[in-house]
N, C-alpha and C positions, 0 to 999 in steps of 0.2 A: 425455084431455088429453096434452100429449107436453112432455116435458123435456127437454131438450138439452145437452149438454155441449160445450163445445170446448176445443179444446190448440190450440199454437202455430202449427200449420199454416194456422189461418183468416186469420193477422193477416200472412202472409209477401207476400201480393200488397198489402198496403199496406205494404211495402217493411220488415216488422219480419222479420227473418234467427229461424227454429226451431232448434230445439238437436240434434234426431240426422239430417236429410236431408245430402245429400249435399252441399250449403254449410252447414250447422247452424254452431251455436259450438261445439260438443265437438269439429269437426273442423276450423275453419280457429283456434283457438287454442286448442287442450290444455288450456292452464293457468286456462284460462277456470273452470276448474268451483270452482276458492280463490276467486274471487271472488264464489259464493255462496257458501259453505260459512263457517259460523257459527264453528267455535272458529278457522279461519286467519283469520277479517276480522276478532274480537276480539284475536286474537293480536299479529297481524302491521300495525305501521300505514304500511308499504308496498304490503301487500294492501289494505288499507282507502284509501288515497289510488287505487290503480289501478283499484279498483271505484267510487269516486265518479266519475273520471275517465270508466270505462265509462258512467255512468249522462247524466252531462252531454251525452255524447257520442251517447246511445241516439236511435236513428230514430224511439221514439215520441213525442217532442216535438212531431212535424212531421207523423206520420201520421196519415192519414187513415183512415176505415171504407171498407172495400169492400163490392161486392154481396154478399157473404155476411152482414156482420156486418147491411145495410139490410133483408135477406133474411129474417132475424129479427125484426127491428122490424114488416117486416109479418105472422109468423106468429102475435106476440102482439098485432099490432091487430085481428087475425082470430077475435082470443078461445082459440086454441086449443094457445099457451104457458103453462105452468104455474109452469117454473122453467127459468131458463138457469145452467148449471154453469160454470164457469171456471178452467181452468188458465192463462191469462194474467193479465200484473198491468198489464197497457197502456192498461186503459180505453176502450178503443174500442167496447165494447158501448156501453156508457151513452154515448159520443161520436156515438154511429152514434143513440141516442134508446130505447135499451133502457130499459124502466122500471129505476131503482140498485133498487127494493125485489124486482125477482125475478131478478134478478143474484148469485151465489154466487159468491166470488173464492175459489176452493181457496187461491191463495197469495198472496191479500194486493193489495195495487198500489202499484207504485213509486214512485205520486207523492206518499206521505204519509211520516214521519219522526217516529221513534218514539226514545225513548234509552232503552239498552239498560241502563240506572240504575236512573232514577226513572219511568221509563215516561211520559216528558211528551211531548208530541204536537206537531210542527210540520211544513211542508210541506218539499217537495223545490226547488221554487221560491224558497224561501226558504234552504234551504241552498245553492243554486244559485249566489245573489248574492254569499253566503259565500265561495265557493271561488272565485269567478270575481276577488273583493276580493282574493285571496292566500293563503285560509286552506284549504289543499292536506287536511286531515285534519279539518273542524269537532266542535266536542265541544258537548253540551248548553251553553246560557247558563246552565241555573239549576243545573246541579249537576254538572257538569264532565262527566259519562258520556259513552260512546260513541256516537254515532249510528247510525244505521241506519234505509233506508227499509223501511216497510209491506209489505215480500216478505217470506214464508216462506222461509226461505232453509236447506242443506243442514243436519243437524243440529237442526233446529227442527222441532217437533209444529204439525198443522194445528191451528186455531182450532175447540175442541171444537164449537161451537154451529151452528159452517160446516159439519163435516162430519157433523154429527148431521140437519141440514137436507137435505142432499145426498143422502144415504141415503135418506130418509122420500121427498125428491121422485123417486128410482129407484124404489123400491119402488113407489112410489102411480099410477105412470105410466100410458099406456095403449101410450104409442107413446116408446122413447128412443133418441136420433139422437147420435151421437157424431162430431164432424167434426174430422179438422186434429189428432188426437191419435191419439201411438203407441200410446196402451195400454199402457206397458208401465212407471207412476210408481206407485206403489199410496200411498196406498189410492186415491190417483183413480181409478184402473185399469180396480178390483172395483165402481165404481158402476153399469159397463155389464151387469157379470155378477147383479147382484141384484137388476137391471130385468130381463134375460132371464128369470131361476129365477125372477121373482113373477108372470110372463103377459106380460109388454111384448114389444110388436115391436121388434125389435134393429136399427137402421139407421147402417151405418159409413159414413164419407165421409171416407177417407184413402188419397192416391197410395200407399200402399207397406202389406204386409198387418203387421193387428194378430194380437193373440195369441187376440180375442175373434172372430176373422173366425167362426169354424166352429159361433158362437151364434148367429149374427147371422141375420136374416132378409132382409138385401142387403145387400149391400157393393157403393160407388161408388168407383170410381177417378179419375172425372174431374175436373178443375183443379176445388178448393174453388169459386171467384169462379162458376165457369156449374154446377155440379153443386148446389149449396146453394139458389139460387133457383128450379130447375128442380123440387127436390126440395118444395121449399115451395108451390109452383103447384100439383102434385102432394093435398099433406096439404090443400090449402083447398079445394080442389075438392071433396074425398070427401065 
């Protein structure tokens, strides 16, 4: 069976901008990285209006799945998906028809809204309407707390049960394909390297090299969108 992870690179040709390529967000706005980072968006309610601002504003709204993420959907209609791993919070697996039950969101997804309180739960849709009303900084309704969407955000521990999951499906793999991710976030990181050290064929599919290339057992360079469904033509065949 083969598992798969992906990072930010799969979701940039449906027009979502990754964080370290050569237009990433770490490089057309610096200051971009406060506005995940957990004690400045609790601190700061300047930083917290500019990152709702970000999020209103985010391209995943409107985007769509491309051939990679459809590319998926038929490798687990082909029975031979096990687990799809996740460092995006975009939802476009499960937009593209990924089953949500074998979807692992390493960091959460943007479109839910959690208060950093009382841990009450509402959507990002719904704070949407909020802010677009006037209300530049929304605080919980029932108990005044701070909001925040469903992202892992810097300063904050993965979701034990996600990455106890994520592990078990590395480990158990036959074949784990890593596409569109630097390699270089841990502990996402190290889920490639303890699919390689337990028997797994090692399969990278990222324009520019990871730290894990030299485990691997191929590494692809070419454009995510034609390399990912070519590579799945490939695994359904055998």
């Amino acid at each position: 069976m083969i598992t798969v992870m992906t990072g930010a690179g799969i979701s940039t040709e449906s027009g979502i901008p990754d964080y370290r390529g050569p237009a990433g967000l770490w490089r057309t706005d610096p200051d971009y990285s406060k506005l995940v980072t957990l004690h400045y968006y609790l601190d700061d309610p300047d930083i917290r209006r500019r990152s709702w601002r970000f999020r209103l504003d985010s391209p995943a709204w409107t985007a769509q799945p491309n051939p990679a993420h459809l590319a998926l959907v038929e490798l687990e209609r082909a029975g031979l998906l096990s687990w799809l791993i996740t460092q995006n919070v975009d939802g476009l697996h499960q937009r593209a028809g990924s089953d949500p039950g074998r979807v692992l969101e390493l960091h959460g997804n943007m479109f839910g809204i959690v208060c950093t309180a009382c841990a009450g739960r509402t959507t990002l849709a719904e704070a949407r309407e909020r802010i677009l009303a006037g209300e530049a900084d929304p605080a919980c309704l029932a108990c005044g707390g701070v909001l925040k969407t469903t992202t892992v955000m810097f300063g904050e521990n993965l979701d034990d049960s996600t990455i106890r999951r994520a592990v078990e499906a590395s480990a158990a793999c036959e074949v784990f394909v890593a596409v569109g991710t630097s390699l270089q976030v841990q502990p996402a990181a190290s889920l490639a390297g303890i699919a390689a050290e337990s028997g797994a064929r090692l399969v990278i599919v990222n324009d520019s090299p990871t730290p894990y290339d030299a485990l691997a057992d191929e590494v692809i360079r070419d454009p995510i969108g034609t390399a990912l469904p070519a590579l799945v033509r490939r695994l359904t065949a055998l």
